[in-house]
Phi, psi and omega in degrees: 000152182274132150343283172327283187302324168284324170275004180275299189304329156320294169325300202260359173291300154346292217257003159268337190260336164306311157320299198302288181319321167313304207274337173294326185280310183315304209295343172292342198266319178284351172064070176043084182240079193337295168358311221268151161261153174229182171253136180236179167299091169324124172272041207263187171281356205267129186337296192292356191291127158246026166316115174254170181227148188236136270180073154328116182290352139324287156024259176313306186312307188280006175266310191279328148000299211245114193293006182266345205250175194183164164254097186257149160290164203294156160086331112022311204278186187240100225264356199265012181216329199219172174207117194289136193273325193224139159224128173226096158078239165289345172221165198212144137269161147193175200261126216269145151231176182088201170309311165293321177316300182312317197249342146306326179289307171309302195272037179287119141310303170274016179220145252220112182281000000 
């Protein structure tokens, strides 16, 4: 694996597990209220972004799905690594490849390495 592309999936893994920490605390306080938005931490690579993007948790849910996927703010991605699936407005998804995919995956929260 490249340096590089592992520390970019390192990076945006971080800011999924900050996001996971956000949508767990709303939904403890809204009692699962799917419905509701909350704001998360943009998951792009660059270390210093704190861009939040605000974020159905329907949404969201349907991003974590898939352990490959991330949320960026528009403009945000990265194209030597990722590829945008969605663009809705201030933010897009998108899906890492190559090596940041592989290590985005390993470091998935919601999937059994």
């Amino acid at each position: 694996m490249s340096d590089r592309e592992t520390r970019i999936g390192q990076n945006e893994s971080w800011f999924r597990k900050v996001n996971e920490s956000l949508e767990s605390l709303l939904l403890e306080q809204r009692d699962a209220d799917l419905g509701a938005w909350f704001r998360i931490v943009c998951e792009c690579a660059d270390e210093e972004c704190a861009e939040r993007i605000a974020i159905s948790v329907t949404e969201y849910e349907r991003v974590r799905a898939n352990p490959r996927r991330f949320v960026v703010a528009a403009g945000h991605a990265d194209g030597s690594v990722e590829r945008v699936v969605a663009e809705h407005g201030p933010y897009e998804i998108v899906e890492k490849r190559g090596d940041a995919g592989l290590v985005a995956q390993m470091e998935a929260p919601r999937t059994e390495n």
